[in-house]
C-alpha positions in Angstrom: 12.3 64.8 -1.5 16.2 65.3 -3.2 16.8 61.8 -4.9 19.4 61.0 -2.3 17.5 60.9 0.7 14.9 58.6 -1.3 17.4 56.3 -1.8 18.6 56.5 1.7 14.4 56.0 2.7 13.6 52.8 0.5 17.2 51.9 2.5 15.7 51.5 5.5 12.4 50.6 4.9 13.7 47.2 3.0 16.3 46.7 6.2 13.0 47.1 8.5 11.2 44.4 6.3 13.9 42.4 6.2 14.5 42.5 9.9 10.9 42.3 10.4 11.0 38.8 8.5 14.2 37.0 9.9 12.6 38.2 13.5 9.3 36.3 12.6 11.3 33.3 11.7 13.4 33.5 14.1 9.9 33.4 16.7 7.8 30.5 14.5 11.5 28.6 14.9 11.0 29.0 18.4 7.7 28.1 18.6 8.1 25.4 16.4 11.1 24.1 18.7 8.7 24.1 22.0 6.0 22.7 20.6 8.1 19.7 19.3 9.5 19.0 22.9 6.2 19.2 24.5 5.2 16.6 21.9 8.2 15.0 22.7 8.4 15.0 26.6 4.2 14.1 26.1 5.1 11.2 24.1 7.6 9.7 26.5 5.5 10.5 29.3 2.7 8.6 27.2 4.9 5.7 26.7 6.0 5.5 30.4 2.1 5.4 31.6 1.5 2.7 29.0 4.5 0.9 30.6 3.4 1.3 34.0 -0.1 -0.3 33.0 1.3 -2.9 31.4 3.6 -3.8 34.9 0.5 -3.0 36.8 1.8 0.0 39.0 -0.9 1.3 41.4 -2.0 4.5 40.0 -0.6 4.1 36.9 -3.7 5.2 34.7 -3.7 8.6 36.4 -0.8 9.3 34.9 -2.3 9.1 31.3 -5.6 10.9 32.5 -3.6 14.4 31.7 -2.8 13.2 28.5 -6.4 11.4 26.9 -7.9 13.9 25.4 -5.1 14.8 23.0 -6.2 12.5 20.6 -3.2 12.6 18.1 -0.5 12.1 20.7 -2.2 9.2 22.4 -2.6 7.7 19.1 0.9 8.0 18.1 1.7 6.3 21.6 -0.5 3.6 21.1 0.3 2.3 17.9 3.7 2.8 19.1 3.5 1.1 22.1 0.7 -2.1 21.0 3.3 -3.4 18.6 5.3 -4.7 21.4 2.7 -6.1 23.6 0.6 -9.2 22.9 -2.5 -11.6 24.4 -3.3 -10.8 27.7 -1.2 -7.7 28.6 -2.6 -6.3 25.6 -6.3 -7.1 26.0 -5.5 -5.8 29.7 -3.8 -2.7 28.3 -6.6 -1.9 25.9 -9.2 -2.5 28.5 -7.8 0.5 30.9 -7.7 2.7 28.0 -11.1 2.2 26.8 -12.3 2.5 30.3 -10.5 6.1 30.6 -12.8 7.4 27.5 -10.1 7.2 25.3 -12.5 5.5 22.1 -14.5 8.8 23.1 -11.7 11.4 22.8 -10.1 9.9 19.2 -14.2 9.6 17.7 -14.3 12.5 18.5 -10.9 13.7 16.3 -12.5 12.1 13.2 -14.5 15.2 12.7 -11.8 17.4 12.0 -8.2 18.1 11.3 -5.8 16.5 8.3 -6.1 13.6 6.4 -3.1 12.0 8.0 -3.9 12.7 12.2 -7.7 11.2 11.0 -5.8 8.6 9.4 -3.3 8.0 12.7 -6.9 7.7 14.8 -8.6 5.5 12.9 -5.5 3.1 13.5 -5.7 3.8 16.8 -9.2 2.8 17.2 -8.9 -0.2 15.3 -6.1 -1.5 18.1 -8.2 -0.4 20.9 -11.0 -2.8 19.7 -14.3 -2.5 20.8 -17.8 -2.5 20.0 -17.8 1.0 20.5 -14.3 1.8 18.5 -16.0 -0.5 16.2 -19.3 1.7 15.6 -17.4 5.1 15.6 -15.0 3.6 12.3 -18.5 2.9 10.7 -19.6 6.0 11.3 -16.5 7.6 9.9 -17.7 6.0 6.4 -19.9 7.9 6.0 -17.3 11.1 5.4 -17.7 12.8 2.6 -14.2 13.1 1.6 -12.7 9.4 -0.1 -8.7 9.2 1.5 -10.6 9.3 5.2 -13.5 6.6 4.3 -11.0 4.6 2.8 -8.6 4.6 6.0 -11.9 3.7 7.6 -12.5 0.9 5.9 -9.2 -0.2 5.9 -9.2 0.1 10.0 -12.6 -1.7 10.3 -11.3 -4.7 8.4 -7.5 -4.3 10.5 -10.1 -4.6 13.8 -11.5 -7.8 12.2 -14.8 -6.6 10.6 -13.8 -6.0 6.9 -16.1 -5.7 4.5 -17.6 -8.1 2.1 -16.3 -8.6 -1.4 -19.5 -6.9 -3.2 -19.5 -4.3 -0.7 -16.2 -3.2 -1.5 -16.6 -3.4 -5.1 -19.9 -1.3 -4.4 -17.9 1.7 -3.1 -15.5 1.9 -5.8 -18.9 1.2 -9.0 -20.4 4.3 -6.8 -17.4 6.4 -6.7 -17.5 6.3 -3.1 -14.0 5.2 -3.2 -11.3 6.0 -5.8 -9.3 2.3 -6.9 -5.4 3.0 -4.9 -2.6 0.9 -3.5 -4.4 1.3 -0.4 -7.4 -0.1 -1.9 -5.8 -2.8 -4.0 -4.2 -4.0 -0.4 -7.7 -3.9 1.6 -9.2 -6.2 -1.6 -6.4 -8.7 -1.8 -7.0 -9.0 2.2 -10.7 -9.5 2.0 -10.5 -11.8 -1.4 -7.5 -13.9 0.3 -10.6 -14.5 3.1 -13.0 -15.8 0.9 -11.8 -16.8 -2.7 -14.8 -17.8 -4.1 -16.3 -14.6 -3.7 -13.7 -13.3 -5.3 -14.6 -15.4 -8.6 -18.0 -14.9 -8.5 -17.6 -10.8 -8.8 -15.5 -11.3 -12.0 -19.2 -11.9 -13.6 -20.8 -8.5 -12.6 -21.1 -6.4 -15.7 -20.6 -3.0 -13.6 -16.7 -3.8 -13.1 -14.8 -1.2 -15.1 -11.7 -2.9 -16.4 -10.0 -1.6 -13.3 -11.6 -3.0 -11.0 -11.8 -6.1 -12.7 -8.2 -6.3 -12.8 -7.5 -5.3 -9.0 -10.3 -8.5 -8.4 -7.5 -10.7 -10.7 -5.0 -9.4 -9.1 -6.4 -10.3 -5.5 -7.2 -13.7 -6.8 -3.1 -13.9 -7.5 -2.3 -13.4 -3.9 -5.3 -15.4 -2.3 -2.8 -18.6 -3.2 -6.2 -20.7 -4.2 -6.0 -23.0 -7.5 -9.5 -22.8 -7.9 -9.0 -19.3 -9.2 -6.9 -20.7 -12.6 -9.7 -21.8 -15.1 -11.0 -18.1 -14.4 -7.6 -16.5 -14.4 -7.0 -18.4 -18.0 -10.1 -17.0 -18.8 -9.5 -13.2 -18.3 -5.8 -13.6 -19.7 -7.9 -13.5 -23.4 -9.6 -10.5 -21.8 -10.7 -7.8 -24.0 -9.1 -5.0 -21.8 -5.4 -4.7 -21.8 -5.7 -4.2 -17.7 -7.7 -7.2 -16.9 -5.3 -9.1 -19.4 -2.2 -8.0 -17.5 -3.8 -8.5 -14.3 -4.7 -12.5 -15.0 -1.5 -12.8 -16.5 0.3 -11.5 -13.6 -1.6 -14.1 -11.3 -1.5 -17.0 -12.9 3.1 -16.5 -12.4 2.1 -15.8 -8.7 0.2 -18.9 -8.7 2.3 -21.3 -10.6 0.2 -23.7 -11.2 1.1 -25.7 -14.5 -1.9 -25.3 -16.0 -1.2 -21.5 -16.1 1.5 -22.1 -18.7 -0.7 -21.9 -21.7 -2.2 -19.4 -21.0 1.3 -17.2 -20.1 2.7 -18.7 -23.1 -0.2 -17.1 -25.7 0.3 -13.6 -23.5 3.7 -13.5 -24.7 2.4 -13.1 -28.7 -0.3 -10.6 -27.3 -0.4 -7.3 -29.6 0.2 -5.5 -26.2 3.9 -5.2 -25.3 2.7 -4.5 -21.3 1.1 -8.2 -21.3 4.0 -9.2 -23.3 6.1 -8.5 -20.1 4.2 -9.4 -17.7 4.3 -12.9 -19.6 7.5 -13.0 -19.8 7.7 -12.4 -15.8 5.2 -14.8 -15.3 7.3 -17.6 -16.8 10.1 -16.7 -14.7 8.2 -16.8 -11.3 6.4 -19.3 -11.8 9.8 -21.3 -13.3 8.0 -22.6 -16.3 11.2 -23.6 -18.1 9.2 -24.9 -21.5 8.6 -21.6 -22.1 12.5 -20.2 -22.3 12.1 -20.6 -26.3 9.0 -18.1 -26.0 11.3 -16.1 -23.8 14.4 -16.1 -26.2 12.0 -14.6 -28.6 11.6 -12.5 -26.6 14.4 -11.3 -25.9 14.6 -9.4 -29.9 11.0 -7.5 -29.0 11.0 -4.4 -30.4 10.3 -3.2 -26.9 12.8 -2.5 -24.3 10.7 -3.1 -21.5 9.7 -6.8 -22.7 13.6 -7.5 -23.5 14.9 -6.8 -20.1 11.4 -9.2 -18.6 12.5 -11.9 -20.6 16.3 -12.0 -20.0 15.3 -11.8 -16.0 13.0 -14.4 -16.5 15.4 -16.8 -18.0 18.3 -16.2 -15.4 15.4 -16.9 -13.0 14.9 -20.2 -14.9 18.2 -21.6 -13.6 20.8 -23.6 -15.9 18.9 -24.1 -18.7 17.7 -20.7 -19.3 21.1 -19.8 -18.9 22.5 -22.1 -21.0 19.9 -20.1 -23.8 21.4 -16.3 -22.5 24.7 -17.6 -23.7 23.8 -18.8 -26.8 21.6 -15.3 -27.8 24.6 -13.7 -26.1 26.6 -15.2 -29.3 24.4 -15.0 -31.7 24.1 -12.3 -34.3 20.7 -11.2 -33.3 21.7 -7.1 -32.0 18.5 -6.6 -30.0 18.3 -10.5 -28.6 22.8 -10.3 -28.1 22.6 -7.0 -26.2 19.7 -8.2 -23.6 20.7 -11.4 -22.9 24.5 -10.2 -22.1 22.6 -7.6 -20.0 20.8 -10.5 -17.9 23.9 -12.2 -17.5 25.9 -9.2 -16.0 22.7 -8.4 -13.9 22.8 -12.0 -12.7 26.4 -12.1 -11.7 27.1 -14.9 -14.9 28.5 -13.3 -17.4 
């Protein structure tokens, strides 16, 4: 074949290719444009049953019955749709929709597809209630795969059966469960339930210093004073994490007989507890501690600079009042964080 008409032949073959591939965009477009408005004209139809149930039109749950067994759209609906009802209509609402199979149809979904859709129907179950939504959560546990038992979990306790303290703690010891934000949420919630519980798992020796500090930093947000002799405790811990954690707690907390214990963090040989002393002090607006926290404010960390000047603007007039004067002063570090807080603060 003369060179020329080679040329001429890869020609066309790249323009066939090239046609070939903007036509099959051009068709997965397409596609991609009728599937979203079925979902779209699904959903509204969806969200027009619901709101004929919930007026109580004759025959209005025939108009869903086309639409149950696609479990990811009538999820989507539902959680959609159950944030703007409430008591009775609800109960009523969910009734008619567990009556139409529809706990049936999303247990069913749990044993396939994404992480996210699984997710979407295990919120959806936990709305609809149920002994029966209930028991087909549980079952979802038992998933091999951690994200999807962990969004079980979560949903169970959302549908007012959470798990107990240990049991939680049991699932992370065994790996069952990897320690997350989602996690960390699901453990405050159940530790904000029962405090005391709480305390009592900061003496098993299986903890790893993770989960010992996600149990601390439950006990912060379960508002109960009972938790501070522990919390003082554990802000001596060993672990730079459980350390942080307790130190963390005790500013949510704010009880005054935190402040020792936030005021010894702040010399800690860790400049992360070093911070998170130095926010302490300014949530908890312990104001005996703004000469700890204009000591601060020359740490040879950044990180423990910046805590400190936003702790003393948070401290009012009188930690101002010490920003101004380490503003003047000759100290470079100390001079260039506190004129920094001020300017964030709007008092400069």
């Amino acid at each position: 074949m003369a060179p020329l008409a080679a040329i001429w032949m890869t020609a066309l073959v790249l323009m066939a290719m090239a046609l070939s591939w903007m036509s099959g965009l051009i068709v997965l477009r397409f596609i991609n444009e009728r599937r979203a408005s079925r979902l779209a004209a699904g959903r509204r139809a969806v969200i027009e049953g619901l709101s004929a149930l919930l007026r109580d039109v004759p025959g209005a749950i025939e108009t869903l019955r086309p639409y149950v067994r696609r479990a990811r759209l009538m999820s989507d609906a539902l959680l959609e749709f159950q944030g703007l009802i409430r008591g009775a209509d609800q109960d009523r609402v969910l009734g008619q929709l567990r009556a139409l199979g529809l706990v049936e149809v999303l247990a069913a979904r749990l044993d396939r597809g994404s992480r996210a859709g699984r997710s979407t129907v295990l919120e959806a179950l936990a709305a609809l209630g149920g002994d029966e939504a209930r028991a087909a959560i549980r079952r979802a546990i038992d998933t091999a795969r951690p994200d999807v038992r962990m969004a079980a979990i979560k949903a169970l306790a959302d549908a007012g059966a959470p798990p107990s303290i240990g049991r939680l703690l049991d699932y992370a010891v065994a790996r069952e469960l990897e320690p997350s934000r989602l996690y960390a949420e699901l453990l405050r919630q159940v530790v904000a339930k029962d405090p005391r519980a709480g305390m009592a798992a900061l003496d098993r020796a299986d903890l790893s210093p993770m989960l010992r500090a996600l149990t601390l930093d439950a006990l912060g947000f379960a508002g109960d004073y009972q938790a501070v002799p522990s919390l003082i405790v554990a802000a001596s811990d060993a672990h730079l994490e459980a350390r942080t954690a307790a130190v963390r707690a005790l500013g949510r907390l704010q009880h005054p007989a935190g402040e020792g214990a936030i005021a010894r963090a702040m010399e800690d040989e860790s400049w992360i507890v070093r911070s998170a002393a130095a926010e302490a002090a300014g949530l908890a607006g312990f104001s005996r501690l703004a000469a700890g926290l204009d000591r601060l404010l020359g740490d040879p960390e950044w990180w423990v600079r910046f805590r400190a000047g936003e702790a003393l603007y948070a401290l009012g007039r009188e930690g101002h009042v010490v920003l101004r004067e380490a503003a003047d002063s000759e100290r470079p570090l100390a001079h260039r964080a506190a004129e920094l807080a001020l300017a964030e603060g709007g008092a400069a």
